[in-house]
C-alpha positions as CSV (number, residue, x, y, z in Angstrom):
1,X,-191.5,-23.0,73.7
2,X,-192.1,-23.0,70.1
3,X,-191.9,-19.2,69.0
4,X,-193.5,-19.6,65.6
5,X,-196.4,-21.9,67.3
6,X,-197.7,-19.4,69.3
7,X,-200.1,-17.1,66.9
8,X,-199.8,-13.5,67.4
9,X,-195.4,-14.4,67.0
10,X,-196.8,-15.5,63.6
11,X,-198.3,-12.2,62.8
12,X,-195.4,-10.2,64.0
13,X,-193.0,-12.3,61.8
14,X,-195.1,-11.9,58.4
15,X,-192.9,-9.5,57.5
16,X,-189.5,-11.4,57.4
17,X,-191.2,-14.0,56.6
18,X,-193.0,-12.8,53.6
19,X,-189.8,-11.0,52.6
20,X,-187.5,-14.3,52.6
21,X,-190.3,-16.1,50.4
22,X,-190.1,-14.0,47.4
23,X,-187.0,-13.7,47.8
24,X,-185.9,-17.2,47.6
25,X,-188.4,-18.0,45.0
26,X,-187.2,-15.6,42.6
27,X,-186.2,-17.2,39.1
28,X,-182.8,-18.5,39.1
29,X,-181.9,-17.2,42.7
30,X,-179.9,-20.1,43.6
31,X,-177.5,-18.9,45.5
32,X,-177.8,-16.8,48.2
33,X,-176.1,-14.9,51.0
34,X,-178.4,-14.5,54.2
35,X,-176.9,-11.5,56.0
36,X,-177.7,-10.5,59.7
37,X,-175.4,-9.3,62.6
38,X,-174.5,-11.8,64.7
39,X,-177.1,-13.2,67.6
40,X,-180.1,-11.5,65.4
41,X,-181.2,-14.9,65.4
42,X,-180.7,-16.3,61.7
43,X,-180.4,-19.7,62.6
44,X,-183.9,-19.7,64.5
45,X,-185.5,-18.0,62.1
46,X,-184.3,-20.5,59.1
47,X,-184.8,-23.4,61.1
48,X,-188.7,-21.8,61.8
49,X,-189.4,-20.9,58.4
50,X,-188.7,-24.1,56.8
51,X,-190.8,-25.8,59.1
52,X,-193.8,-23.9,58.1
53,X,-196.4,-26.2,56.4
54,X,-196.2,-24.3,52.5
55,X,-192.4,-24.0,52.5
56,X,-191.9,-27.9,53.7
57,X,-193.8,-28.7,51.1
58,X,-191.6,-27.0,48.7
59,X,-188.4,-27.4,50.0
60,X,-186.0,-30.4,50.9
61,X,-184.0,-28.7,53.6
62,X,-180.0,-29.8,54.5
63,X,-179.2,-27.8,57.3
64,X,-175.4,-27.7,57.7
65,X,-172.7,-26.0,60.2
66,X,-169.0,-25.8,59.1
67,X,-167.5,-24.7,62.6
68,X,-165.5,-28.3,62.9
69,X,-164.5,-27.6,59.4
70,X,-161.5,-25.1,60.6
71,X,-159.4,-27.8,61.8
72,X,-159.4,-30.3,58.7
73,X,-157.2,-29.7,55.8
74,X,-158.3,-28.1,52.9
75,X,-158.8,-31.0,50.9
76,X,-160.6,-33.0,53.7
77,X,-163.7,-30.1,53.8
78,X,-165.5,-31.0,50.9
79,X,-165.4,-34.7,52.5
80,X,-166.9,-33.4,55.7
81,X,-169.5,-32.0,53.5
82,X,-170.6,-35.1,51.9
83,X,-170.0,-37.0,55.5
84,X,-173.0,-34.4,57.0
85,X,-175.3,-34.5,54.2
86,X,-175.2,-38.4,54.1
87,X,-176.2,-38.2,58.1
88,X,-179.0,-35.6,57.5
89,X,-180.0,-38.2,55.0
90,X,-179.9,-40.8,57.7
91,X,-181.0,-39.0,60.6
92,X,-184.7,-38.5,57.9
93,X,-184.5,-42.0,57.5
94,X,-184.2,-41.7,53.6
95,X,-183.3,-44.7,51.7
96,X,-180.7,-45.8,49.3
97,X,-181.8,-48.0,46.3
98,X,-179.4,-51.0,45.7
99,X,-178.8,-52.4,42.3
100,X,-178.5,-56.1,41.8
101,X,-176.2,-57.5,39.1
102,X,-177.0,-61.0,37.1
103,X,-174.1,-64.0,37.2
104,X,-174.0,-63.2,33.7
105,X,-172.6,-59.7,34.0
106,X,-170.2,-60.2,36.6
107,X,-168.9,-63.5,35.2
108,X,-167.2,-62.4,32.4
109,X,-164.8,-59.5,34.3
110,X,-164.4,-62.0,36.6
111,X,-162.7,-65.0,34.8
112,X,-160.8,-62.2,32.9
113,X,-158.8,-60.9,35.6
114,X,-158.2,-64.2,37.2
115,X,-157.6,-66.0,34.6
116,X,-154.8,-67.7,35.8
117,X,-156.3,-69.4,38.5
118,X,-159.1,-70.5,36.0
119,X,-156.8,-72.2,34.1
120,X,-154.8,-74.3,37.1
121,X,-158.3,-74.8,38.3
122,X,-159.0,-76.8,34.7
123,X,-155.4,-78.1,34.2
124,X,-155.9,-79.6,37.8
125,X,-158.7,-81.6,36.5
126,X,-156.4,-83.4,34.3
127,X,-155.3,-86.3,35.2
128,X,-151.5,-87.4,35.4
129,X,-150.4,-84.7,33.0
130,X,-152.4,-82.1,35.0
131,X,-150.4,-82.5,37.4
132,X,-147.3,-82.1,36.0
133,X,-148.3,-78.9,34.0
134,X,-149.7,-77.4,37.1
135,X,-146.4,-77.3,38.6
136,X,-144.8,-76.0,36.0
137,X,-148.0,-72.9,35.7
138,X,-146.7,-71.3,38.6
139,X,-143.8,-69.8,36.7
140,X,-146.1,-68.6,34.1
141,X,-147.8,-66.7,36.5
142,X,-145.3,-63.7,36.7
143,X,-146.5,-63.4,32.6
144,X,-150.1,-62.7,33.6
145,X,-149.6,-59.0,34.7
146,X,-147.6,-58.1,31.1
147,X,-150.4,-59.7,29.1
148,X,-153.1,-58.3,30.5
149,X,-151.5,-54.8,30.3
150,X,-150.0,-55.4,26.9
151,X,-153.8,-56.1,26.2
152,X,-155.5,-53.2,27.6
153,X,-153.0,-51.1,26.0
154,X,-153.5,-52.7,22.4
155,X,-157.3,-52.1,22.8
156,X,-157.0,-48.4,24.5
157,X,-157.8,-46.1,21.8
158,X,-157.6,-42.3,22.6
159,X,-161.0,-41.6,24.0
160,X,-160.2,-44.7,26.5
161,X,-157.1,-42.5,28.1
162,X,-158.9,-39.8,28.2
163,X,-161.9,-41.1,29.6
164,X,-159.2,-43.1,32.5
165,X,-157.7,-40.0,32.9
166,X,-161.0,-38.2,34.1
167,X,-161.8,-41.0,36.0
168,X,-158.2,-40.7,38.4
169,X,-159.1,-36.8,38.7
170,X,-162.5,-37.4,40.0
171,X,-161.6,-39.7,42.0
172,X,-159.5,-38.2,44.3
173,X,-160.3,-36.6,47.4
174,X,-159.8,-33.2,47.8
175,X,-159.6,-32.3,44.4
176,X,-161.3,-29.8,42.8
177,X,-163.2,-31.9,40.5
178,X,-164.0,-34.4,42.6
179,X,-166.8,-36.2,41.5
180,X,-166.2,-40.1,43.1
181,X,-169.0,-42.9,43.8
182,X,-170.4,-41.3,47.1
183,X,-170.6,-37.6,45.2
184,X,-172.9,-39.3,42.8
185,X,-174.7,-41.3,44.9
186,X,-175.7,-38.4,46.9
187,X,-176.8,-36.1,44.0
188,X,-178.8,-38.9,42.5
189,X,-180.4,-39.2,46.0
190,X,-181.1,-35.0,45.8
191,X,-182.0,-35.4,42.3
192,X,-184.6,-37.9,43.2
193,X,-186.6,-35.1,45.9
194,X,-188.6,-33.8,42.9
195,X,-191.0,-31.8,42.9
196,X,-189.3,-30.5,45.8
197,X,-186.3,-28.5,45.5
198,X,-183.4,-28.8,47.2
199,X,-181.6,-26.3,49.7
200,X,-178.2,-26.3,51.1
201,X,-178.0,-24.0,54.1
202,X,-174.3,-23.7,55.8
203,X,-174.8,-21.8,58.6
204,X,-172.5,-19.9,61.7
205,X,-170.2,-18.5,59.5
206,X,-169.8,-16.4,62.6
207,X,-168.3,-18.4,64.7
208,X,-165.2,-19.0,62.5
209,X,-161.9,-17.9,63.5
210,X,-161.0,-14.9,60.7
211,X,-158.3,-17.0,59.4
212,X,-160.2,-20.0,58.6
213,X,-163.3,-18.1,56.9
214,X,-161.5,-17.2,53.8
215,X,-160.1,-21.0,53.4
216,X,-163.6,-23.1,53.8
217,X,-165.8,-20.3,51.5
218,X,-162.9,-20.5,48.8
219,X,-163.3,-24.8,49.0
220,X,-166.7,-24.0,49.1
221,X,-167.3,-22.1,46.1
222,X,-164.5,-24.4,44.3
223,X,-166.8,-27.2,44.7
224,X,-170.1,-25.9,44.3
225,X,-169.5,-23.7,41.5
226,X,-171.5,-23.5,38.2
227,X,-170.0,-26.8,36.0
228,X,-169.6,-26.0,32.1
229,X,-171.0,-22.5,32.4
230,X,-174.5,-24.1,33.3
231,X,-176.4,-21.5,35.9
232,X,-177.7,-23.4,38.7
233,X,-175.6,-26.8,38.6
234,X,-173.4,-28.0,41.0
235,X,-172.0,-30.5,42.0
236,X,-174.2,-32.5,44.4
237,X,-177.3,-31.0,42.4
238,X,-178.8,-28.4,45.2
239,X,-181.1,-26.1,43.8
240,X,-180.0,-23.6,46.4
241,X,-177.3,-23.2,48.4
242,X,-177.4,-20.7,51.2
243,X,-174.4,-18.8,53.0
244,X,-175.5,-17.7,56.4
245,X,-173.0,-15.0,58.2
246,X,-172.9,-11.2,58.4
247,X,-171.3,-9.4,55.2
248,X,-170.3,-6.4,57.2
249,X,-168.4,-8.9,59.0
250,X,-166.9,-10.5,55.8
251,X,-166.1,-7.7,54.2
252,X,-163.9,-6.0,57.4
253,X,-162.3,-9.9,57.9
254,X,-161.6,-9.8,54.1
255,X,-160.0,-6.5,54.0
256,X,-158.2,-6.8,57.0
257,X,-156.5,-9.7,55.6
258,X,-156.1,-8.9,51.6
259,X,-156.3,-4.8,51.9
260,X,-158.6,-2.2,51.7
261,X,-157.6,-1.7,47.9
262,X,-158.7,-5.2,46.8
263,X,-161.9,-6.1,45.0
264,X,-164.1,-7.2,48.0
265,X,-167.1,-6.9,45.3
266,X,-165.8,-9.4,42.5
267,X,-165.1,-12.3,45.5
268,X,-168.1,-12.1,47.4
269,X,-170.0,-11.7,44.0
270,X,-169.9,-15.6,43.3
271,X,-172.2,-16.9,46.5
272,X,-174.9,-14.9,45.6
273,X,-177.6,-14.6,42.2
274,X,-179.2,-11.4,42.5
275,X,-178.6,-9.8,45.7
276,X,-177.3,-10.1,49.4
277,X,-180.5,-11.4,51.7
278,X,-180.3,-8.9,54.5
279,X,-182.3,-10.3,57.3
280,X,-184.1,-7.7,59.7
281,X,-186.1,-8.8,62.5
282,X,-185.7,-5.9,64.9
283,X,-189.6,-4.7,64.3
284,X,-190.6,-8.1,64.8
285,X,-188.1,-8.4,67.8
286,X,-189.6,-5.5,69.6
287,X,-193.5,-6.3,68.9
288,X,-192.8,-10.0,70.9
289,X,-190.9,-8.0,73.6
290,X,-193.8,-5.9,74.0
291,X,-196.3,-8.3,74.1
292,X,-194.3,-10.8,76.3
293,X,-194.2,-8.1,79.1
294,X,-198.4,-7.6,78.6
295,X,-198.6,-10.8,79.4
296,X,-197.3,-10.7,82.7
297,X,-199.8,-10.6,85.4
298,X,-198.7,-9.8,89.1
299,X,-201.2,-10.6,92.1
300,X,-202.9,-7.9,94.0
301,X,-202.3,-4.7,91.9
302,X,-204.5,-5.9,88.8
303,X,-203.8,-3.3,86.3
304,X,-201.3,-1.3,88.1
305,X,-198.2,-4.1,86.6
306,X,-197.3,-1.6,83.5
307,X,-196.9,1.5,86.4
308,X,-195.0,-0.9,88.3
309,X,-192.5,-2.5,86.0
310,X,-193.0,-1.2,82.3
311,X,-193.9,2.8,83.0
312,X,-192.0,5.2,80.6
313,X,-190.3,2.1,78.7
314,X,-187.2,1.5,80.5
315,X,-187.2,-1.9,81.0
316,X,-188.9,-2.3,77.3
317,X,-186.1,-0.4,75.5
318,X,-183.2,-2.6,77.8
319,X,-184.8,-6.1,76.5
320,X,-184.8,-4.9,73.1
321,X,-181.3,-3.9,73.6
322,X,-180.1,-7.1,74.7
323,X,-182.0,-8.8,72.3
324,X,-180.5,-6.9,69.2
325,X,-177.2,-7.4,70.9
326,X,-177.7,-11.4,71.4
327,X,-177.1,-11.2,75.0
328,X,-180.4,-12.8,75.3
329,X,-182.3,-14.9,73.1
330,X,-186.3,-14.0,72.3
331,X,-186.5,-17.6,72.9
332,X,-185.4,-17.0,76.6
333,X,-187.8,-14.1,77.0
334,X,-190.8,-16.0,75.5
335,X,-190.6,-18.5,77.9
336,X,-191.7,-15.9,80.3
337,X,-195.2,-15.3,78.7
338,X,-197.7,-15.0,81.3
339,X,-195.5,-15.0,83.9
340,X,-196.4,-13.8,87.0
341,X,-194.1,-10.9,89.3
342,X,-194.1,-10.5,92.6
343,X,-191.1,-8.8,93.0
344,X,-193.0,-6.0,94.1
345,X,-194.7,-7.3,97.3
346,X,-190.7,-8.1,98.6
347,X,-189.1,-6.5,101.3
348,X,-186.0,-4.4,101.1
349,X,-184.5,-3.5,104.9
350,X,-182.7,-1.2,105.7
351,X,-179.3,-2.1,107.9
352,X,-180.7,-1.7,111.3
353,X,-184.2,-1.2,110.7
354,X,-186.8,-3.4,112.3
355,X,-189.0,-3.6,109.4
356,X,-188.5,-3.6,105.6
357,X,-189.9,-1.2,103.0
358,X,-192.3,-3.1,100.3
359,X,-190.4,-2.6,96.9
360,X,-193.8,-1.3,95.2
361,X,-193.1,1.8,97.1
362,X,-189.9,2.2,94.4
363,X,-191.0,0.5,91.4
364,X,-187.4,0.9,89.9
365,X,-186.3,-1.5,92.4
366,X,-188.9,-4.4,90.9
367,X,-187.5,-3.7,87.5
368,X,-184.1,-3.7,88.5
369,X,-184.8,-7.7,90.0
370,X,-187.0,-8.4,86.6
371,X,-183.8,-7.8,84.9
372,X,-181.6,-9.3,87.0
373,X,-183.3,-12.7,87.4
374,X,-183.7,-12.1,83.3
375,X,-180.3,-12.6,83.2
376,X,-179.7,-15.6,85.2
377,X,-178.3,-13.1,88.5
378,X,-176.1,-10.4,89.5
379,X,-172.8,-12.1,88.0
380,X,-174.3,-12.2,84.5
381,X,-176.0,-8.8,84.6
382,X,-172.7,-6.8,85.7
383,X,-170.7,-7.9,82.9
384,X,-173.4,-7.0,80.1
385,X,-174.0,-3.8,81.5
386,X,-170.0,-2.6,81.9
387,X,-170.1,-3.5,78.3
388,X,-172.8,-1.1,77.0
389,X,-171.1,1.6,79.5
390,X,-168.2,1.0,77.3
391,X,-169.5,1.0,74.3
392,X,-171.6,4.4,75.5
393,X,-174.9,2.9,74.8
394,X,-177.6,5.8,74.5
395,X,-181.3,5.2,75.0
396,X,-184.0,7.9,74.7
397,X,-186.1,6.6,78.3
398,X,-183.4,6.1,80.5
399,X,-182.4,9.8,80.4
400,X,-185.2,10.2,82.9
401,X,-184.3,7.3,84.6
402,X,-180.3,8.6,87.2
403,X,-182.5,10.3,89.6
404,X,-184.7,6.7,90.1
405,X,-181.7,4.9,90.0
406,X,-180.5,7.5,92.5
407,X,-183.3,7.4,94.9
408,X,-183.0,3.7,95.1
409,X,-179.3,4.1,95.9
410,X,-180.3,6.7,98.4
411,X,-183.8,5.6,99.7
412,X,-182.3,5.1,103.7
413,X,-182.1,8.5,103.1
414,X,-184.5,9.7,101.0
415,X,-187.1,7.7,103.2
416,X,-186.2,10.3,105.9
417,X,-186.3,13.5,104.1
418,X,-189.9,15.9,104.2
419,X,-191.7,16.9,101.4
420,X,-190.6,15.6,97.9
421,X,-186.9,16.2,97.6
422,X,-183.6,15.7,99.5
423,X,-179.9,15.9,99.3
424,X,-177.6,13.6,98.0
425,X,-174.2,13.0,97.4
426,X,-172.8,10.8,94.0
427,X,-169.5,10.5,93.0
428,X,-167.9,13.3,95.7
429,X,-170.9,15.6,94.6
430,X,-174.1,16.6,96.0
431,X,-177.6,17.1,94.2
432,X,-180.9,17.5,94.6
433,X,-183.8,14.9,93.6
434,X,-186.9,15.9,93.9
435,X,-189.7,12.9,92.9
436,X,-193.2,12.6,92.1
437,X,-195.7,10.6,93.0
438,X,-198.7,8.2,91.4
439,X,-202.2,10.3,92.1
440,X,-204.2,6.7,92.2
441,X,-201.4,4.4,93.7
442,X,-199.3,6.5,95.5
443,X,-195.8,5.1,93.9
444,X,-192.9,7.1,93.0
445,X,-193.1,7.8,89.4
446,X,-190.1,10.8,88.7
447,X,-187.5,11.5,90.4
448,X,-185.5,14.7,88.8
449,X,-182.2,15.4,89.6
450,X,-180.6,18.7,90.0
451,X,-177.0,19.9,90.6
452,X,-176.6,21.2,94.6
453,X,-175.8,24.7,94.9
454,X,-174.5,26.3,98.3
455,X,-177.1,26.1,101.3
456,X,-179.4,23.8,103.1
457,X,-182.6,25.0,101.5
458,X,-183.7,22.9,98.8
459,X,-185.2,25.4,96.4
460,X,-182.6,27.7,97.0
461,X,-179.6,25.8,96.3
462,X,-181.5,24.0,93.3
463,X,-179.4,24.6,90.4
464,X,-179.6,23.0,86.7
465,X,-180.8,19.7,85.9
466,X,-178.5,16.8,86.4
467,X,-177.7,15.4,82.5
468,X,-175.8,12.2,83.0
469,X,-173.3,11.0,80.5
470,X,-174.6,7.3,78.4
471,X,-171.4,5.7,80.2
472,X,-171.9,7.1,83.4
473,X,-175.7,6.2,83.2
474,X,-174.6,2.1,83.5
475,X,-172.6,2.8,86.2
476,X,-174.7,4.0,88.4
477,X,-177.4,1.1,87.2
478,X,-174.5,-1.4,88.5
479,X,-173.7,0.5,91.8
480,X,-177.7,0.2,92.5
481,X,-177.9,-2.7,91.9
482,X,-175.1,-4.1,94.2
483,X,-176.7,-2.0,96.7
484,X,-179.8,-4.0,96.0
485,X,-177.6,-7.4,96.7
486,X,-176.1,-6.2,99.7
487,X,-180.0,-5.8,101.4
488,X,-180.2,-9.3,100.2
489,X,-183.1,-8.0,97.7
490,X,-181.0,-9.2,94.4
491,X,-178.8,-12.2,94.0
């Protein structure tokens, strides 16, 4: 699925999308850092945005990723950069222009440097004597190297050495003014994408090891620094060249390794013109979540799928979550537009009971499966979700949500109980949920949970609400949800 393609993800990416125009058409921007946490989807949204029709027309896009970088040496990276810029150039089919050369230009250098075997070639021709002074010519041979050095030498003046001496340091790889045949053949080629201009992007910064960050942005810089003090010129003649990573992320690598009292400022200064980019598609990222779940249809409860699955914006706030966390890619979730749920008409039984319950009776149990099958099953989803119990994760909806997740843990029991609430015990402690119920469809839509006082009568024993702890929140999502998996409901 093509995200840009579809039209109202167009609309909902004007913003970015605006932003990152002006911002790369300002005057004399030619460098620029493109900063966004990790998994917020910078690579996508390059890769998008020069394929637009304007921009394309603009820009001559080389779209490069340094990860295999790390393990060259230092002096072999700014090879690797020319070796993936002449395949982009292949891979677009462009074309190399050769130039032909007359007899009469390459004659001349030619007999020069071989002259001795011009001259046994015309002693040869002699006859009698030729043959005779060709036998002798091989000795002479050993004279032809001195000469022709004693000759260049005589008619080296000074600009000659200096001009050689260039030539040796440009032509060796790895150095930092390299500047050999191939560097030159693929700036003229950039050159010759007028009107266009030309844009280096190296990307997934990211995924470098800390260690090896620091090494290929210092060759990096080294090479595509201004030449003579000229703004804008480097050395394989982009007119841009963009640094994709996250500059929180440099900055804590950078001072990790150099110190907290060194000038993070005045090194990170040189790969950008005016500003650091900071890309933000969060807004953007929640108005496709958003309208990716209204698309969803589910058979036989028409308009009822938002009190099913999306009521008081549980699962909403989770997929925006995981989305700004790159556990999931809106990619991923796109290609569920107009999908169609019927999680809801499944049956959860009971151990022992002839005949299951339809999960639209506890809609928290259809969300719980959305998610799950989401994320690709239950061995996927565990792992994500210990993580944001970790990291205390806090989200304003789910603080109504540990007395659904409770009743679903619960519901053999629940199922049983009179009236609107019940006992039940949770980590050696007992409560009280009492839940609510749809007027039109008759599905439990609150459950509030209250801390168990002493006695058997509900509103007697009743004491305070139940708050549960961010951490302790996830916990309890996992324990439901292998409950679902052992009634065979998840998987």
């Amino acid at each position: 699925m093509q995200i840009m393609n579809v039209p109202y993800f167009k609309e909902v990416f004007e913003y970015p999308i605006a932003e990152f125009k002006r911002h790369l058409s300002m005057e004399n921007n030619d460098r620029i850092f493109f900063s966004a946490r990790y998994g917020a989807g910078k690579t996508t949204f390059l890769k998008d945005f020069f394929q637009l029709d304007d921009v394309k027309k603009a820009y001559e896009v080389y779209h490069l990723f340094p990860v295999n970088y790390s393990i060259s040496a230092t002096e072999d990276i700014f090879r690797y950069i020319k070796y993936d810029i002449i395949i982009a150039m292949l891979e677009r089919g462009d074309t190399f222009p050769e130039e032909s050369r007359s007899y009469i230009q390459t004659l001349p250098p030619f007999m020069l440097r071989h002259m001795d075997k011009v001259f046994a070639a015309i002693i040869a021709m002699i006859p009698e004597v030729g043959k005779s002074v060709l036998d002798m010519f091989g000795r002479l041979e050993k004279l032809k190297d001195e000469y022709l050095a004693a000759h260049d030498a005589a008619n080296t003046g000074t600009g000659d050495q200096l001009a050689q001496y260039l030539d040796q340091q440009e032509g060796r790889t790895g150095s930092l003014v390299e500047n050999d045949i191939i560097t030159r053949i693929i700036a003229g080629k950039i050159s010759a994408n007028k009107p266009k201009q030309s844009v280096l992007i190296m990307d997934d910064l990211d995924r470098l090891d800390p260690e090896h960050v620091f090494r290929i942005l210092n060759v990096f810089a080294a090479h595509f620094d201004s030449r003579n003090g000229i703004a804008g010129v480097n050395k394989l003649g982009f007119d841009k060249v963009i640094i994709v990573s996250e500059i929180a992320n440099i900055r804590h690598i950078f001072y990790h390794r150099y110190g907290p009292r060194v000038d993070f400022a005045g090194y990170i200064d040189k790969f950008y013109s005016k500003e650091v980019y900071h890309f933000d598609n969060r807004p953007a990222v929640a108005k496709v979540a958003e309208k990716i779940m209204e698309s969803y249809l589910a058979p036989d409860i028409k308009n009822e799928i938002n009190r099913v699955y999306f009521r008081g914006g549980f699962l909403y706030e989770i997929l925006v979550l995981l989305l700004e966390k790159g556990m999931i890619s809106l990619r991923a979730i796109g290609s569920t537009y107009g999908k169609r749920l019927h999680y809801q008409r499944e049956e959860i039984r009971m151990p022992g009971a002839q005949h299951g319950v339809e999960a639209l009776q506890i809609p928290m149990a259809s969300q719980l499966k959305y998610l799950v099958e989401l994320l690709g099953g239950v061995d996927q989803t565990i792992p994500i979700l210990e993580r944001f119990s970790r990291e205390a994760i806090f989200l304003p909806n789910t603080a109504l949500q540990p007395g659904m997740l409770l009743y679903v843990l619960n519901f053999e029991h629940v199922k049983s109980a009179r009236g609107g609430g019940a006992f039940v015990d949770y980590n050696n402690r007992q409560y009280i949920l009492e839940w609510e119920r749809d007027f039109d469809t008759r599905l439990i839509s609150l459950v509030n949970v209250f801390i168990a006082g002493d006695g058997t009568d509900i509103e007697k024993a009743k004491g305070p609400a139940f708050q549960m702890r961010e951490g302790e929140y996830w916990k309890l999502m996992i324990e439901t949800i292998l409950r679902l998996q052992s009634l065979r409901y998840l998987h």
